[in-house]
C-alpha positions as CSV (number, residue, x, y, z in Angstrom):
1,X,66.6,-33.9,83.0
2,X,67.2,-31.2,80.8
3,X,66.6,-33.8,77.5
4,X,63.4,-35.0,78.8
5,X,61.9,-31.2,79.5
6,X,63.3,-30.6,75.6
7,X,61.0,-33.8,74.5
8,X,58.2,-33.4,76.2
9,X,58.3,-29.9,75.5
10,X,58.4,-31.4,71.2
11,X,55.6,-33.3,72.1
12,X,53.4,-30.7,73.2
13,X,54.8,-28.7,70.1
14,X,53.9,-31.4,67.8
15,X,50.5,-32.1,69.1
16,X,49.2,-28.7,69.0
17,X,50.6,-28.8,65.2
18,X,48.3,-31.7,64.4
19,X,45.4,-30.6,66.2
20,X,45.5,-27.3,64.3
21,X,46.3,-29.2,61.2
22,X,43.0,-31.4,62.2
23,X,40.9,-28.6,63.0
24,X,41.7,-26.9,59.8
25,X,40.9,-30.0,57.9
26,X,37.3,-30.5,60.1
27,X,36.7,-26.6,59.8
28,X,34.3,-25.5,56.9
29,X,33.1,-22.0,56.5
30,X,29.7,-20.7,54.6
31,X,30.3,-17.9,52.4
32,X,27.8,-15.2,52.3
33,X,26.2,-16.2,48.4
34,X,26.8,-20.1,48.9
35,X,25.3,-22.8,51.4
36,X,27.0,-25.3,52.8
37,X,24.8,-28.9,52.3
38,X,26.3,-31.7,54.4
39,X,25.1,-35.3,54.4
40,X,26.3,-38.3,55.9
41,X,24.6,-38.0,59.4
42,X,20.9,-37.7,60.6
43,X,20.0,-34.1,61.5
44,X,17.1,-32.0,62.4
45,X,16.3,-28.6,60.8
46,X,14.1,-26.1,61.6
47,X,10.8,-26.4,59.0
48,X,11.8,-29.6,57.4
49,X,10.8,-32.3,59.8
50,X,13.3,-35.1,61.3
51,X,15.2,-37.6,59.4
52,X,16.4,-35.1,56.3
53,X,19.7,-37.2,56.1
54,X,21.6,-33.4,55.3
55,X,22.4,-30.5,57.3
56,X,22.4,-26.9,55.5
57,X,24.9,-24.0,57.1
58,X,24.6,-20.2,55.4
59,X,27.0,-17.4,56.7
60,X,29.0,-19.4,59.0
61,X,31.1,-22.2,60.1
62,X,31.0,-25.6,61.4
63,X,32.7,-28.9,61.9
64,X,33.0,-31.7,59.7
65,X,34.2,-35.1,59.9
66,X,36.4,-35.8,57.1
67,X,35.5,-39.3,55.6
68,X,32.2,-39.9,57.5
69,X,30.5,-36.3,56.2
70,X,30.0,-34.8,52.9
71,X,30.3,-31.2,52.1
72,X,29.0,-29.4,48.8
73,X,28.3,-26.3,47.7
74,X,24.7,-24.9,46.9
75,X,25.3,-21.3,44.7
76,X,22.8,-18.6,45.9
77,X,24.1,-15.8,43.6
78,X,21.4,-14.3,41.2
79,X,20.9,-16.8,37.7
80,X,18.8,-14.9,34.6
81,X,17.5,-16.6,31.4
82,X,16.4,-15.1,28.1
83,X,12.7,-16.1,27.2
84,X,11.7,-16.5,23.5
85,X,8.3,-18.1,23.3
86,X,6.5,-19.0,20.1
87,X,3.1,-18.5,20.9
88,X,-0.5,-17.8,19.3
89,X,-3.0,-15.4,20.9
90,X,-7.0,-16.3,21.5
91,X,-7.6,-14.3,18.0
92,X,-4.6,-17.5,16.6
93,X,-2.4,-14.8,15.7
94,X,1.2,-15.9,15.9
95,X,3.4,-13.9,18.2
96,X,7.3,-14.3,19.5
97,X,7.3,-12.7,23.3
98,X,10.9,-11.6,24.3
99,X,11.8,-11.4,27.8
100,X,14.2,-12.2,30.8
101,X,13.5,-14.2,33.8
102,X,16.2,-13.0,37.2
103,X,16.0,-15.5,39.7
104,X,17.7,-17.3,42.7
105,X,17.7,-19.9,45.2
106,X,15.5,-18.8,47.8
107,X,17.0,-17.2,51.4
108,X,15.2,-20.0,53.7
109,X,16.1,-23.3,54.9
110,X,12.9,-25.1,53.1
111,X,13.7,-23.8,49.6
112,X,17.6,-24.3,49.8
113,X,16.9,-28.0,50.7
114,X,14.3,-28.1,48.0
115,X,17.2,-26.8,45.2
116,X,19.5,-28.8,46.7
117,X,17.3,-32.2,45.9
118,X,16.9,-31.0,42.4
119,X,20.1,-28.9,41.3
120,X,23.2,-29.6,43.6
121,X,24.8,-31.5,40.7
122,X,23.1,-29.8,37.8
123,X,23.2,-26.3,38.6
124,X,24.3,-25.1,35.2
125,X,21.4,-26.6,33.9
126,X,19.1,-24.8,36.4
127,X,18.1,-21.7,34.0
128,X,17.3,-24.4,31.4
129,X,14.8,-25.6,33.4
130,X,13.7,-22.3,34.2
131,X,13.2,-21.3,30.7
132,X,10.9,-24.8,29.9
133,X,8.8,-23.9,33.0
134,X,8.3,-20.2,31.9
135,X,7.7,-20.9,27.9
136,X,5.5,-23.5,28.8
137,X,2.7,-21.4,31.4
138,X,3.2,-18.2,29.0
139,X,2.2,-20.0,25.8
140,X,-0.8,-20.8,28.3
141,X,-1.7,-17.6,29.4
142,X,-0.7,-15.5,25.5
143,X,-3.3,-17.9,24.1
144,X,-6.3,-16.6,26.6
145,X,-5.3,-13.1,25.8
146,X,-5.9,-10.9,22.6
147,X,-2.8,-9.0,20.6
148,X,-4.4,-5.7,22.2
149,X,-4.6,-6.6,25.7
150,X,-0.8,-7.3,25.3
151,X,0.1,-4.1,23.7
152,X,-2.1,-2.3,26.1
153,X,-1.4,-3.9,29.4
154,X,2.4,-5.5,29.4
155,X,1.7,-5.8,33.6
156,X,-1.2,-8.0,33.1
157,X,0.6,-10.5,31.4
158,X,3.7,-10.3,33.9
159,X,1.7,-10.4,36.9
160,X,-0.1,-13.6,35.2
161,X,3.0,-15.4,34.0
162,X,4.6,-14.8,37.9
163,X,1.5,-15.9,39.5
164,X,1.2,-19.5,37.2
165,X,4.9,-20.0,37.6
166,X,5.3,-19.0,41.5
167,X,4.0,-22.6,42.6
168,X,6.4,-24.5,40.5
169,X,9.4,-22.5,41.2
170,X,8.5,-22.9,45.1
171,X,8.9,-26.4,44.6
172,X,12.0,-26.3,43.2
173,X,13.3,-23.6,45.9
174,X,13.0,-21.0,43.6
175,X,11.9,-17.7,43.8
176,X,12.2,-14.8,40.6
177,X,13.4,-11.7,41.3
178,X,12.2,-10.1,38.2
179,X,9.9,-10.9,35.2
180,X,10.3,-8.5,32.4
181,X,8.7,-8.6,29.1
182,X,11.4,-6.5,26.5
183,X,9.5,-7.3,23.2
184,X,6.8,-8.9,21.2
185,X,7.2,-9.3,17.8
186,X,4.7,-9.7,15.3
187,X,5.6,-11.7,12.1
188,X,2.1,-11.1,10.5
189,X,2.3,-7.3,10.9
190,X,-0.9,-7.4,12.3
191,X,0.0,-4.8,15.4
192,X,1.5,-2.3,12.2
193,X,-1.9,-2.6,10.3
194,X,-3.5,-2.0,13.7
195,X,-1.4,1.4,14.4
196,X,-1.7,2.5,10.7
197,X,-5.5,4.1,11.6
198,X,-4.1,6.1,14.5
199,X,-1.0,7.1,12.4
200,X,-3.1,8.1,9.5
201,X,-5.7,10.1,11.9
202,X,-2.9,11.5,13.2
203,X,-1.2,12.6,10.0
204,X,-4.2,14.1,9.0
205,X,-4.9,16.4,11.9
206,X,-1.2,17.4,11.0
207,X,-2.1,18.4,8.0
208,X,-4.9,20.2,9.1
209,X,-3.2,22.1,11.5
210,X,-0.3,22.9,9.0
211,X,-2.9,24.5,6.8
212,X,-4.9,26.3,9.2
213,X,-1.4,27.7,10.6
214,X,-0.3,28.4,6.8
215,X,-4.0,30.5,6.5
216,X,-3.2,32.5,9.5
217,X,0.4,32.9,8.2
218,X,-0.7,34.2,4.9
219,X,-3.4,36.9,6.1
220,X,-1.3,38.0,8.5
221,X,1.6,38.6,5.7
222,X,-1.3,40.3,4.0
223,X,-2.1,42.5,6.3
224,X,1.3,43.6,7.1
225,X,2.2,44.3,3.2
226,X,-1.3,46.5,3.3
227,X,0.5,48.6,5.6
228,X,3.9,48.6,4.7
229,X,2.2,50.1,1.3
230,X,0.2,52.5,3.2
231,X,2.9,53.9,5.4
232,X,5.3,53.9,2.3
233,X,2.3,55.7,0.5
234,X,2.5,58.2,3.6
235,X,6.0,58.7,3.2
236,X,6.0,59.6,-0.6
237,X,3.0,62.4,0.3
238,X,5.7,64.1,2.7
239,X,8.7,63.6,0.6
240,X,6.8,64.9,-2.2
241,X,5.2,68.4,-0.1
242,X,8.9,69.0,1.3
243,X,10.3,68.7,-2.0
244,X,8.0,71.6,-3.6
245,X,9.1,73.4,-0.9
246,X,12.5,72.9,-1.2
247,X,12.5,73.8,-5.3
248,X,10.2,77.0,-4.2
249,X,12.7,78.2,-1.7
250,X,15.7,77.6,-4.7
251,X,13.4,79.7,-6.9
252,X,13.4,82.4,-4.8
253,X,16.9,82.1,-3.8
254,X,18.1,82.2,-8.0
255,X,15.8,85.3,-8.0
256,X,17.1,87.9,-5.6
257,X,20.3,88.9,-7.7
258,X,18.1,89.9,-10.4
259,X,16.0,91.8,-8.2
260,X,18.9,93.3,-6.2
261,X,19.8,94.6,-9.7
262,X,16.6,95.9,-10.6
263,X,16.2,97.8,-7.9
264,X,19.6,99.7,-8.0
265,X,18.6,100.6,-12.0
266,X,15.3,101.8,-11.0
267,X,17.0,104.0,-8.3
268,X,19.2,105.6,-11.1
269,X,16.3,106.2,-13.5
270,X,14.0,107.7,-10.4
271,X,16.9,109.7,-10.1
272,X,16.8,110.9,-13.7
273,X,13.4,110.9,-14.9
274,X,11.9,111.3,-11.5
275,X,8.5,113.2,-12.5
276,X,8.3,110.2,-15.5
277,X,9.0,107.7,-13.5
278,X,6.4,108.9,-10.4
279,X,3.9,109.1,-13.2
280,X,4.3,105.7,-14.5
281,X,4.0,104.8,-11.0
282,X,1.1,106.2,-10.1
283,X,0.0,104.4,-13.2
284,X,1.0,101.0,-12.6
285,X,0.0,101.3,-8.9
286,X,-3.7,101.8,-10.1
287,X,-3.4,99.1,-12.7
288,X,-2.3,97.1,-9.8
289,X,-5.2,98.0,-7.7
290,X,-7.6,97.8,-10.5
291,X,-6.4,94.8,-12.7
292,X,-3.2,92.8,-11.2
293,X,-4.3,91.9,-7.8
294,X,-7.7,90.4,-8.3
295,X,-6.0,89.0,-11.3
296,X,-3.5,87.5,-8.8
297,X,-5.6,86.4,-6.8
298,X,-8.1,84.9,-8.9
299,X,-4.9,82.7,-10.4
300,X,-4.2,81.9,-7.1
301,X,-7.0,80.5,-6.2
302,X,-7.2,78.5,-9.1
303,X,-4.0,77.1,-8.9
304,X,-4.9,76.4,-5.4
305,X,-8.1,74.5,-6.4
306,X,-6.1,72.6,-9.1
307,X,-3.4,71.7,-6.8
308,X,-5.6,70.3,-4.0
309,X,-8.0,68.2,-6.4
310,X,-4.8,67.1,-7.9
311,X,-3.5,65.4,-4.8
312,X,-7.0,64.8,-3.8
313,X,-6.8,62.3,-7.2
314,X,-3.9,61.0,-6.6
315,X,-4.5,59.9,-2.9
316,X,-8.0,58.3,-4.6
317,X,-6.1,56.7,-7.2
318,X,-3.5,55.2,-4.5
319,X,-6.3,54.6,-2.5
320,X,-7.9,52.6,-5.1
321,X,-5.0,50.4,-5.9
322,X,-4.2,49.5,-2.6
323,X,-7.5,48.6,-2.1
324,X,-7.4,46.6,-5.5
325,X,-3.8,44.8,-4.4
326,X,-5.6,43.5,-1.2
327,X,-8.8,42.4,-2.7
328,X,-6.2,40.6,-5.7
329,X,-3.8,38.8,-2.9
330,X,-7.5,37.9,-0.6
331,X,-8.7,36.3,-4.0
332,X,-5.9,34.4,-4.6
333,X,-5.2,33.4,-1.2
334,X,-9.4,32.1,-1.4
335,X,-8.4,30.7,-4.9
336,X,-5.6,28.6,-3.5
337,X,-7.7,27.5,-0.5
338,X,-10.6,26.1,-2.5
339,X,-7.9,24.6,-5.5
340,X,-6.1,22.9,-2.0
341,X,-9.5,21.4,-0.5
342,X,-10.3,20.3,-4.4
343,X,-7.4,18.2,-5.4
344,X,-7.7,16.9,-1.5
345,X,-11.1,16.0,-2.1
346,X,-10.2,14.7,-5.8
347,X,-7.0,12.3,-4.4
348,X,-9.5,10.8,-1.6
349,X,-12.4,10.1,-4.4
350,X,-9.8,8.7,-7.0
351,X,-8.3,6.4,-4.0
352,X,-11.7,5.3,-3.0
353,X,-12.7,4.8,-6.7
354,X,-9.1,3.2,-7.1
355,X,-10.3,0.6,-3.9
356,X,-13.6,-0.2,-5.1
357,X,-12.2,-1.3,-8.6
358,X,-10.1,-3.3,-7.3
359,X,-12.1,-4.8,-4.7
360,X,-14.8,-5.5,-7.6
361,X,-12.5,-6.8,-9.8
362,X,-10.7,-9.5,-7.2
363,X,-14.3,-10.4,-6.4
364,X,-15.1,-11.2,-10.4
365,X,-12.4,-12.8,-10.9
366,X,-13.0,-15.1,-7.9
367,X,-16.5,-16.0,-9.0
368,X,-15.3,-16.3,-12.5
369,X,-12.5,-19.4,-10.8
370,X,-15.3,-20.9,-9.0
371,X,-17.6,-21.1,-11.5
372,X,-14.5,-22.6,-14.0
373,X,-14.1,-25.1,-11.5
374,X,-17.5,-25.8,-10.6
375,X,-18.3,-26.4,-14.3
376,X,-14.9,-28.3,-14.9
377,X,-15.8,-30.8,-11.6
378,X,-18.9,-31.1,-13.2
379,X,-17.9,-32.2,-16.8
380,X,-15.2,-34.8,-15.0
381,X,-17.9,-36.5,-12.8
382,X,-20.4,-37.0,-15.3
383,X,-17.1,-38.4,-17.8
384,X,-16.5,-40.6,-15.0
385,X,-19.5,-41.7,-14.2
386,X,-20.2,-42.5,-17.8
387,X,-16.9,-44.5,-17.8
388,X,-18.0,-46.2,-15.1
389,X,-21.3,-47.5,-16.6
390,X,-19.5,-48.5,-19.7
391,X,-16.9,-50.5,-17.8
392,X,-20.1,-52.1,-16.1
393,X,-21.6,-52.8,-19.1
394,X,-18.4,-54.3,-20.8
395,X,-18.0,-56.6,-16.9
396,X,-21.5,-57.5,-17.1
397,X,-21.1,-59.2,-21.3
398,X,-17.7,-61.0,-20.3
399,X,-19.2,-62.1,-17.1
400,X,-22.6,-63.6,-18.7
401,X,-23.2,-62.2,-22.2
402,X,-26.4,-64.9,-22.7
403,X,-28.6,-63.3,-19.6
404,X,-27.3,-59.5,-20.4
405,X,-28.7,-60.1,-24.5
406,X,-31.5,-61.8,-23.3
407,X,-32.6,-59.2,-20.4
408,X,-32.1,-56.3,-23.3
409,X,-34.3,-58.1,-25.9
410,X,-36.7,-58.2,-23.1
411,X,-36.7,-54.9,-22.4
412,X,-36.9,-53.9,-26.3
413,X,-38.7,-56.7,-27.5
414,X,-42.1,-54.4,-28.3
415,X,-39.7,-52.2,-30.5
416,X,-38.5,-55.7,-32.1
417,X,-41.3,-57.1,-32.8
418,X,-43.2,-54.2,-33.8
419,X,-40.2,-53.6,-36.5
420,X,-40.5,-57.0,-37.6
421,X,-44.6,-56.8,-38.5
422,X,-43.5,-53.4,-40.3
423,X,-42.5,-55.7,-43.0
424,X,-45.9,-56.6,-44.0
425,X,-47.6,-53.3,-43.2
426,X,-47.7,-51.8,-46.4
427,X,-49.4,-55.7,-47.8
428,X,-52.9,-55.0,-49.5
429,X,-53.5,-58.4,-50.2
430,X,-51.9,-61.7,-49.0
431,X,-52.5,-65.2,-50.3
432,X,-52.1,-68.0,-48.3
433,X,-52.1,-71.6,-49.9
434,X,-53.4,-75.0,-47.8
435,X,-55.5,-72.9,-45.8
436,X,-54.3,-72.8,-42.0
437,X,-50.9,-74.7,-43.1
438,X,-50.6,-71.5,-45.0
439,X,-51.2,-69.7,-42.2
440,X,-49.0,-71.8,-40.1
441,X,-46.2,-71.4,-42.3
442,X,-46.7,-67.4,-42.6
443,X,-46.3,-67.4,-39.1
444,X,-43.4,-69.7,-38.6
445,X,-41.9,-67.3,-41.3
446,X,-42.3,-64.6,-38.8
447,X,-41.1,-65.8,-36.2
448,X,-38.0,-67.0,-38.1
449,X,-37.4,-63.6,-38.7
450,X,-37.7,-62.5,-35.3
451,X,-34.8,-64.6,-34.6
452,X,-33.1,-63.8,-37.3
453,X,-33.4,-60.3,-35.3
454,X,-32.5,-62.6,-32.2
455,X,-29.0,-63.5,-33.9
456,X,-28.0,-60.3,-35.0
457,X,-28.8,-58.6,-32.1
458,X,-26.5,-60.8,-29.8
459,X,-24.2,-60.6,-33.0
460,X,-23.9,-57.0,-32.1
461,X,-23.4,-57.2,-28.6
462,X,-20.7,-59.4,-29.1
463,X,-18.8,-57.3,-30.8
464,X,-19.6,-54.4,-28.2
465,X,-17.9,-56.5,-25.8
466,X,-14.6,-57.3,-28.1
467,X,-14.5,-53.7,-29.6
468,X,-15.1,-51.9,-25.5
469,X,-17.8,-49.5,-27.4
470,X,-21.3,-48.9,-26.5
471,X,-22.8,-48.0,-29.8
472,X,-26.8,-49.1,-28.5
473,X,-28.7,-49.8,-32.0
474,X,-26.0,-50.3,-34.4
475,X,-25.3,-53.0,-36.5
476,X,-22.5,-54.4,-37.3
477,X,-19.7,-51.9,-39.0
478,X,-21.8,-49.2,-37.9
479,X,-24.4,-49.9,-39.9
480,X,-28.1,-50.2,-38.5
481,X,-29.6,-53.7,-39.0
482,X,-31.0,-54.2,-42.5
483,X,-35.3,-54.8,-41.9
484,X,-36.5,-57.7,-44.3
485,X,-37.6,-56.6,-47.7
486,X,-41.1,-56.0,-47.7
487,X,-43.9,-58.1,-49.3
488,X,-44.9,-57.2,-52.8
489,X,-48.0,-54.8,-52.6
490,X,-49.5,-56.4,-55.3
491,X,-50.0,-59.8,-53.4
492,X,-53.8,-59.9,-53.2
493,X,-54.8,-61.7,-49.3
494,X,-57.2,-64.5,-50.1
495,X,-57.8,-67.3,-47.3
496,X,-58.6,-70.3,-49.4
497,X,-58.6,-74.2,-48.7
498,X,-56.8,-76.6,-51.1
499,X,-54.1,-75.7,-53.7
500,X,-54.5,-73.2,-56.5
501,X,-52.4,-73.7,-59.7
């Protein structure tokens, strides 16, 4: 009994071992950045309609028949791709845009399905595609735009791009996260000629600043040497009145042992000779009175006088060349102002003169190439048109030499026979024997001559056409055709019947 509770017990044991083992193996779990997509079985989702043939599970679990179910994996993490479109602007201006495209499978049941269809085996290949669809509607939308309305208004463009694209990438169960445009470069330069106006306008109200803050700098330096001079000047007055003091006082000083002295003989001689000395007293007191004081005086006040219009002079002199240091530095400072706005206003007329040169000169020498060619076109149309008529001409006398000489001696066959009856032109007189047999045979002389004409003539065309040149009424070796020796002048022209002796 015992044995049979210990079995039945390993039973039990055993069987909840598989069915864990089974339950394991059945059990598949979502994580939170992947979707489960399992086919094998009809099921109905939410949004998608019946008979899907596949079941999606995000974020949780759920069973699974080993063998009769399949279970993959869908990625919804975040994918980027790096956009760098050749593309050509409405104004056909060649541009490279730079960006960076952040996208993912979207959160909902309709868009995971709809990545699943397309990317569940190919998902590294899934910001390939991306890229195509991108490059392809922003070539489309930089071609209705101009270079400024890029530069200017980077949003436009995104919102634009997002909007073509937001279709397409909803049908493949994508969504983007972010659009950004990092860069567009130019390989023309045509946005760095396009900022070079603003950076030159901007240079030059630099310039004009610096110099109107240089201006203000140098005036007020001006002004504060003017009076640093003036207070300096100020000081020196001072230093100079407390000096004279100073040397008056030492004056006095070095005299009072000498007067000291004086006094103590002058006490000794009052002493002796007082009655002399009271005398010369009295004397020197009214010479004093009379002469020495308004002598004094009158020296005083000169020396005053000469004193005060001396420093009067010498504050007008300082005066003067303080007043001359300023007007000297406000000259110059004008001076270097007007030499400034000269050689300014010289460097701008030389580079304008420089421009129009140049510009005159390119133009010139384009009208002088035209022309060359124009005139060389010319000269090789009209070779090759004579050429051509040559080469006719040559065709024509292989082809049927009898109707080309006889349509020419047609045409000139006035000028022939003309040329021919210039032999007898300069005839006075004429006989002709047996009457009209005469006459006949004058005749049949002329006309023998004619085709005489005839035969050289096609004689010379003949050799036109086995020597290829077109030498029109030459003879043969160059030589014009020799006209029949004219008729003796002195041939008097006598119509008479029978024969003369």
């Amino acid at each position: 009994m015992p044995m049979v509770i210990g079995v039945a017990a390993g039973l039990v044991l055993a069987a909840i071992i598989v069915l864990i083992g089974l339950f394991k193996l059945m059990w598949r779990v979502a994580e939170p950045n992947e979707a489960l997509i399992i086919s094998g079985s009809k099921h109905k989702t939410e949004g998608l309609g019946e008979g899907m043939g596949f079941r999606i599970v995000t974020g949780r679990g759920t069973l699974v028949l080993p063998g009769v179910q399949a279970v993959r994996k869908l990625s919804l993490d975040l994918n980027e791709t790096e956009l760098s479109v050749d593309c050509v602007t409405h104004q056909g201006i060649p541009l490279r845009v730079r960006g960076v495209v952040i996208f993912k499978v979207g959160d909902d049941f309709v868009s995971i399905a709809n990545a699943g269809r397309r990317f569940l085996d190919q998902q590294k290949l899934m910001s390939e595609r991306v890229h195509n669809v991108f490059a392809g509607h922003l070539r489309s939308i930089v071609g209705g735009l101009t270079v400024e309305d890029m530069i200017r208004d980077r949003e436009k463009l995104t919102g634009q791009t997002r909007a073509a694209c937001g279709t397409e990438m909803e049908k493949l169960g994508l969504i983007v996260d972010s659009l950004q445009i990092h860069e567009i470069e130019d390989p023309t330069g045509y946005i760095k000629n396009l900022a070079m106006p603003h950076a030159a306008a901007v240079q030059r109200d630099a310039r004009i600043a610096q110099a109107a803050a240089n201006l203000l700098a140098t005036e007020a330096e001006q002004q504060a040497f003017a009076r640093m001079s003036e207070v300096t000047r100020d000081s020196e007055i001072l230093q100079a009145g407390y000096q004279a003091e100073r040397d008056k006082a030492a004056a006095k000083s070095q005299q009072a042992g000498p007067l000291a002295e004086a006094a103590a003989r002058q006490e000794v001689v009052v002493q002796e000779t007082r009655v002399a000395e009271l005398e010369a007293h009295r004397r020197e007191q009214q010479l004093q009175a009379d002469v020495r004081k308004p002598a004094d005086a009158q020296a005083y006040q000169k020396r005053t006088m000469a004193e005060a219009e001396r420093d009067a002079r010498i504050s007008a002199a300082q005066a003067k060349a303080k007043e001359t240091e300023l007007a000297s530095a406000a000259e110059a400072a004008r001076v270097r102002a007007a030499a400034a706005a000269e050689a300014q206003a010289t460097e701008a007329r030389g580079l304008a003169a420089a421009t129009a040169t140049r510009a005159t000169g390119e133009a010139e020498a384009a009208a002088t190439q035209a022309r060359g060619l124009a005139e060389a076109e010319s000269a090789r149309a009209k070779g090759l048109a004579e050429a051509e008529a040559i080469k006719a001409r040559a065709a024509a006398l292989a082809e049927n030499q009898e109707a080309v000489v006889a349509q020419q001696l047609a045409e000139n066959w006035p000028q022939i026979v003309e040329a021919g009856a210039g032999a007898f032109g300069n005839v006075e007189h004429m006989v002709l024997l047996n009457g009209a047999e005469g006459m006949s045979e004058m005749f049949a002389k002329a006309l023998t001559m004619g085709g005489t004409g005839l035969g050289l003539a096609r004689q010379l065309l003949s050799s036109m056409n086995q020597n290829g040149t077109a030498a029109t009424g030459q003879g043969v070796n160059g030589q014009a055709p020799a006209a029949p020796a004219p008729l003796s002048k002195s041939i008097p022209i006598t119509e008479e019947g029978g024969n003369q002796p």
